[in-house]
C-alpha positions as CSV (number, residue, x, y, z in Angstrom):
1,X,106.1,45.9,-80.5
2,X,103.1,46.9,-82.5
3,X,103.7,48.2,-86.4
4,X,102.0,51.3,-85.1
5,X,104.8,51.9,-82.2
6,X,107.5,50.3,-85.2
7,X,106.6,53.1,-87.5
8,X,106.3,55.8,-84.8
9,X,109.6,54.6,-83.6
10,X,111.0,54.9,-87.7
11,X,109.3,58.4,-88.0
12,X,111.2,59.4,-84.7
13,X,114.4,57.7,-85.8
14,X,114.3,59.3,-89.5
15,X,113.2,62.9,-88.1
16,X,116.7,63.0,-86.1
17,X,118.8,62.4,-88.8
18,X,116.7,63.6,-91.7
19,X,118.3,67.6,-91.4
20,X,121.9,66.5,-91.8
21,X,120.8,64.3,-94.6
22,X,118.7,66.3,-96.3
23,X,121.5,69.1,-96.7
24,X,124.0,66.9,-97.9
25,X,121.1,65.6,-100.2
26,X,118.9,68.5,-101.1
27,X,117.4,67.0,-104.4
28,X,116.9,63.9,-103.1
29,X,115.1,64.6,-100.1
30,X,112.5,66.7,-102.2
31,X,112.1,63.5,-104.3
32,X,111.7,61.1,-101.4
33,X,108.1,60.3,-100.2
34,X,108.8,59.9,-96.3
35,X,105.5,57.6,-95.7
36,X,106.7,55.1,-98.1
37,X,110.3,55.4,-96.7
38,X,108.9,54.9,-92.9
39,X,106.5,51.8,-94.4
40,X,109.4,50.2,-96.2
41,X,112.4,50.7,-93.1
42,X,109.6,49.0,-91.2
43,X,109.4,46.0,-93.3
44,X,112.9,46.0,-93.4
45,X,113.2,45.9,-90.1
46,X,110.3,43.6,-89.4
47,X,112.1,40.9,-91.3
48,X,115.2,41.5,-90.4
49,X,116.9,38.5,-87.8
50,X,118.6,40.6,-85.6
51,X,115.0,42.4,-85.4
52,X,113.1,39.6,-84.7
53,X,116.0,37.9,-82.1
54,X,115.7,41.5,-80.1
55,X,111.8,41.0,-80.2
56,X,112.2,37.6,-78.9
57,X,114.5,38.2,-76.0
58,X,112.4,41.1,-74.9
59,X,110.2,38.8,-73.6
60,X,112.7,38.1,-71.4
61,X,112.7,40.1,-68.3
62,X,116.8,39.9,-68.0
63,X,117.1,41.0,-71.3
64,X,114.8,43.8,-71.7
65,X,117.5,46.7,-71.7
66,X,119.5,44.7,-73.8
67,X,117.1,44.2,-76.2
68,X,115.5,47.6,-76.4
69,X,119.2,49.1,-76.7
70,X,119.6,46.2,-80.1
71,X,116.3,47.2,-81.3
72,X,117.2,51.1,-81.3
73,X,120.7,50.2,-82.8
74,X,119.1,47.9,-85.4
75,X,116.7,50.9,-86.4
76,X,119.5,53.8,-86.4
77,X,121.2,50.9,-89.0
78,X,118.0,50.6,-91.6
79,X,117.0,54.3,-91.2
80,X,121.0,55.1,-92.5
81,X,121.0,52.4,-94.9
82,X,117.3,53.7,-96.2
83,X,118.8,57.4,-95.8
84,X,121.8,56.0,-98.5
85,X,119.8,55.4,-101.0
């Protein structure tokens, strides 16, 4: 996965969540530049094991729904915890 389709896939993941959030947040979310929160959940992801573990068995063609389903789980998990802040 390219950082480009990483981040697009953050955006996307943020941008369904970010209306609930923001209402319980409203001050916060004001504050919050979204760029550097997409550029930092990627890095976060990027270096995260389970991350790079889904990445790896992509390659594998048995694996591939598996490992798309981990890789959307793993980013609904950093986009909440970035979300918590």
């Amino acid at each position: 996965m390219t950082i480009r389709n990483l981040r697009d896939l953050i955006d996307e993941r943020i941008d369904s969540q970010w209306s609930q959030w923001s209402k319980a947040h409203p001050n916060l979310a004001e504050a919050i530049d979204r760029a550097r929160l997409i550029e930092s959940s990627v890095e976060l992801l990027r270096n995260d094991p389970d991350y790079i573990e889904a990445m790896r068995s992509a390659g594998l063609d048995e694996a591939k729904l598996a490992a798309a389903a981990s890789i959307l789980n793993r980013t609904d998990q950093i986009v909440r915890r970035a979300l918590s802040l």
